[in-house]
N, C-alpha and C positions, 0 to 999 in steps of 0.2 A: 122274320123275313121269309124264310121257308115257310113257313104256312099260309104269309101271301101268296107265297107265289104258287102254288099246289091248288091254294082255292082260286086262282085267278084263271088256271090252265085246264082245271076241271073239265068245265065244262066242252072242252076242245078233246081232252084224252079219247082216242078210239085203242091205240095198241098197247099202252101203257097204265100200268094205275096211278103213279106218282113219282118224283124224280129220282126216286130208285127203280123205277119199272116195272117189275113184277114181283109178285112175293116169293119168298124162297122160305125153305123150312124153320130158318133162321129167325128171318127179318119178316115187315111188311112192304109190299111196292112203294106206300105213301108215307118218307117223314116224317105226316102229320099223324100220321097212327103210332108210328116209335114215341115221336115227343109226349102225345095224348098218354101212351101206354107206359111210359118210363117218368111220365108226370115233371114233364121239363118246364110246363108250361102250366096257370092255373087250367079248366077245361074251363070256365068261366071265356078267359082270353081267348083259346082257341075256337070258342066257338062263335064270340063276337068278330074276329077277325075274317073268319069263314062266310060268316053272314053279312058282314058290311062291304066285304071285297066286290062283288060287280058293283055298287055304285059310287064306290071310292075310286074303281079303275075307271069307269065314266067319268068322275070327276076331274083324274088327272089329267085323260086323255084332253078333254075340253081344256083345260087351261094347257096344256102344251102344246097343243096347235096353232095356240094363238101366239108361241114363240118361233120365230122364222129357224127354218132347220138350221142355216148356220152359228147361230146363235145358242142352240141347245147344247146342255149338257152331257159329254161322253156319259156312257154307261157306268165306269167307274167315279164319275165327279157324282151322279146323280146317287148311287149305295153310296158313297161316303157321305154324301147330304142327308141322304134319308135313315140311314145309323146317327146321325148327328142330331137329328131331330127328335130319335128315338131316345137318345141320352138326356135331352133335354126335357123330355116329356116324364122321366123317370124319377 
């Protein structure tokens, strides 16, 4: 889910690198560079997921439109959906 969400915001970052910010001597700004570098994740996944996210996020967006704002999913029902899908997929 963090690396969706990092590749989906990419392209918008102007003052940050990732949803940690900036790097520090520590750490990297992106996440996806910890996960990649601490091998949390195959690089295989990380990079299909990176590569598939603008036209998975078109996807969603298209079909969520087409459900009337009242009607949608809080923020929290929609990660608990999409965790639950992810367990299912697994």
């Amino acid at each position: 889910l963090i690396v969706l969400i990092e590749a989906r915001a990419e392209p918008r970052l102007r003052t940050v690198e990732g949803l940690w910010r900036r790097s520090t001597r520590t750490r990297p700004g992106r996440i996806t560079d910890f996960i990649r570098a601490e091998r949390l994740l195959p690089e295989a996944e990380i990079d299909a997921i990176r590569r598939d996210a603008p036209t998975d996020l078109i996807r969603f967006q298209d079909a969520a439109s087409i459900v009337p704002i009242a009607e949608r999913p809080t923020m929290e029902e929609w990660i608990a959906s999409f965790n639950a899908g992810l367990m299912e997929a697994a």
